[in-house]
C-alpha positions in Angstrom: 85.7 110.5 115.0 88.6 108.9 114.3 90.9 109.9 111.3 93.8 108.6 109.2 96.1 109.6 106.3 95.5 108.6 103.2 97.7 108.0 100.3 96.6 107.4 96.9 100.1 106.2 95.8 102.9 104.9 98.3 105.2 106.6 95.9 103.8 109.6 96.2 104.6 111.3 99.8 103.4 114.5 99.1 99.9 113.8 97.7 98.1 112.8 100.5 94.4 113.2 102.7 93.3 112.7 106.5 90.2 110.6 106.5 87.6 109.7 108.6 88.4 105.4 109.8 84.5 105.0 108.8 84.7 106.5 105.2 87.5 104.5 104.3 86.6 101.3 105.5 83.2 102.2 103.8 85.3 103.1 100.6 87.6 99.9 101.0 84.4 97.8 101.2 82.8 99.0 98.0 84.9 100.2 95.6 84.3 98.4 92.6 88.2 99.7 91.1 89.9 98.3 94.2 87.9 95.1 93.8 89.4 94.4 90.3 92.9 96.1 91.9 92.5 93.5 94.6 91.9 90.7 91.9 94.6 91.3 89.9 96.7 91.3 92.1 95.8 88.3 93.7 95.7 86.4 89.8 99.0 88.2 89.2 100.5 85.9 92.5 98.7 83.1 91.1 100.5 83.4 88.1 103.5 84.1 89.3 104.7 81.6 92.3 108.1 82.6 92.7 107.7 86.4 91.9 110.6 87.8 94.7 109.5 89.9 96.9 110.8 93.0 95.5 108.2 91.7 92.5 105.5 91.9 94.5 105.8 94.8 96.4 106.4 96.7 93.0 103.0 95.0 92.4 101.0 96.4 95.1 102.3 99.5 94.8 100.6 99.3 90.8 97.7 98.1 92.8 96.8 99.9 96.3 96.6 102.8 97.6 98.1 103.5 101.3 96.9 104.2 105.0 99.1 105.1 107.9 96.5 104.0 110.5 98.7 105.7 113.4 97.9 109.1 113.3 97.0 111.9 110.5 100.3 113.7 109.1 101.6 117.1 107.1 104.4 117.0 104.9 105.1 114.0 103.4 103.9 111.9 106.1 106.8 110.6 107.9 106.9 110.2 111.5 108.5 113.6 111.9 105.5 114.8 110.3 102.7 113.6 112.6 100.0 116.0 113.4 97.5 113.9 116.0 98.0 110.2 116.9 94.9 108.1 115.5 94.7 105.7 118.6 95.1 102.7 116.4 97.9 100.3 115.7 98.2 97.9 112.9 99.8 94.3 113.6 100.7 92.9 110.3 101.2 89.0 110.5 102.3 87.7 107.3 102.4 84.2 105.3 99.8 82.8 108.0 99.3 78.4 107.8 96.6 78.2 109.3 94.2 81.4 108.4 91.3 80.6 109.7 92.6 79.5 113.2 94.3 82.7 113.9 91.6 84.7 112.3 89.2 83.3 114.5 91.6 83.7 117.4 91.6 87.1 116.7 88.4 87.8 116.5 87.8 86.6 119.7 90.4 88.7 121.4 89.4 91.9 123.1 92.3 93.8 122.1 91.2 93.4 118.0 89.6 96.5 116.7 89.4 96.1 113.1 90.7 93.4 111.1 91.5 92.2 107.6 93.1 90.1 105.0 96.5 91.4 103.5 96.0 92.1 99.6 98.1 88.5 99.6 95.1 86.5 100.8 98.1 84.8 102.8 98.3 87.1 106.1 95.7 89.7 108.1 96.1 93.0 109.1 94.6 93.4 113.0 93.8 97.2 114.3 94.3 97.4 117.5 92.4 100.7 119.4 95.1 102.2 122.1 95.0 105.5 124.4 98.8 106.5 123.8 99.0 110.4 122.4 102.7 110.9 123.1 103.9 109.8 119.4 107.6 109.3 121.0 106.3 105.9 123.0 105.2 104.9 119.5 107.8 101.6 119.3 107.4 100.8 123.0 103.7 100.3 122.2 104.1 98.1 119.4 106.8 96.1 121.5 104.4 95.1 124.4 101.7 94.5 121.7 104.1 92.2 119.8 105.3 90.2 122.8 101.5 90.1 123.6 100.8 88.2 120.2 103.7 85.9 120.1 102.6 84.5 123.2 99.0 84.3 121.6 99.9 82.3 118.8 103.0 80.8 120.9 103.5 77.5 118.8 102.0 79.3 116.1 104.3 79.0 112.6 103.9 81.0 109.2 103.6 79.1 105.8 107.6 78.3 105.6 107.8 77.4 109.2 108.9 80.6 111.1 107.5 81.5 114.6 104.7 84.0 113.4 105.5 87.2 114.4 104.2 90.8 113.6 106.2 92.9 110.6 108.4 95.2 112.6 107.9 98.1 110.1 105.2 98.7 112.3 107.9 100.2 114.8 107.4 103.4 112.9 104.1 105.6 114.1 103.7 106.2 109.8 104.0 102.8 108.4 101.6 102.4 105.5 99.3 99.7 104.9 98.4 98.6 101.6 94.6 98.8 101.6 93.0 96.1 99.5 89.2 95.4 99.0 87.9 94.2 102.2 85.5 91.6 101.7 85.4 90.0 104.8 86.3 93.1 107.8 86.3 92.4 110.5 
C-alpha cells in the first residue's frame, strides 16, 4: 500500500496524518465539502482576474487541505523529517494553453501514474510512480524527470507564452500539493 502525509491546513505543520494513496484519492473524489471548497475557489478566480498571486495562494490555503505525495513524515513535515519515501513524484505544470492536448499527452505516457487538474482549472498535477528510496537523490530525480517533460511538450507554451515547464518546488522530497476535488483523475 502506498502512503502519504496528509495535512489538513498548509499552515499548520504540526497537525498532520500518513494516509493510504487509495483513501485519499477515494476522499478527494467524494467529498461533498471539498467540492464546494473546490467551487469557490474556482468562482472566487472568476471573480477576481487580476487577484496577484500572493491572493490566490492565500486563497487556497482558506480552501485545500495538503499532500506531500513523496514520502510520509514526523515532525512538522519537512524534508528533514521524512520517515519512508512514497515512490511517487508530483510534476506540477502550471497555466497550461492548450489542456486538453497535454492532458491527453499525458495520459498516454507510460511514466503518468495519477493525474489531475490543479484547484486553478488552468494546470494538472501528474504522479509519477519511481523506485528511488534514498530521499538524498530526491532533486536529481525530479531533474531527469523535468528534462524528460520539457522535451515532451518541446514547443509546448503556458497561457502567457512561457516554455511550459514543471514548478521547481517540486525539488524538495516534502512539497505540498493543494488537493482539490478531483472530478476527472486520472
Amino acid at each position: 500500500m502506498i502512503e502519504v502525509e496528509f495535512f489538513p491546513k498548509v499552515n499548520n505543520r504540526l497537525e498532520h496524518s500518513t494516509q493510504g494513496l487509495d483513501r485519499l484519492l477515494k476522499w478527494s473524489t467524494t467529498n461533498v465539502e471539498l467540492k464546494l471548497n473546490t467551487d469557490s475557489y474556482k468562482q472566487w478566480l472568476n471573480e477576481h482576474p487580476n487577484a496577484t498571486k500572493t491572493e490566490k495562494s492565500k486563497m487556497k490555503v482558506k480552501h485545500f487541505p495538503v499532500v506531500s505525495f513523496g514520502g510520509t513524515f514526523t515532525g512538522t513535515g519537512r524534508a528533514v523529517d521524512i520517515n519512508i519515501v512514497s515512490g511517487l513524484i508530483v510534476m506540477d505544470f502550471d497555466h497550461i494553453k492548450n489542456l486538453t492536448d497535454v492532458k491527453n499527452k499525458l495520459k498516454s505516457d507510460p511514466h503518468t501514474f495519477l493525474m489531475f487538474v490543479s484547484p486553478s482549472g488552468d494546470g494538472l498535477k501528474a504522479v509519477v510512480k519511481h523506485n528511488l528510496i534514498d530521499p538524498d537523490k530526491w532533486k536529481y530525480l525530479y531533474n531527469e524527470l523535468e528534462a524528460y517533460y520539457l522535451q515532451l511538450f518541446m514547443l509546448e507554451t503556458d497561457i502567457s507564452g512561457k516554455q511550459l515547464a514543471a514548478d521547481s518546488s517540486g525539488k524538495d522530497i516534502s512539497r505540498m500539493c493543494f488537493m482539490p476535488y478531483i472530478d476527472d483523475l486520472f
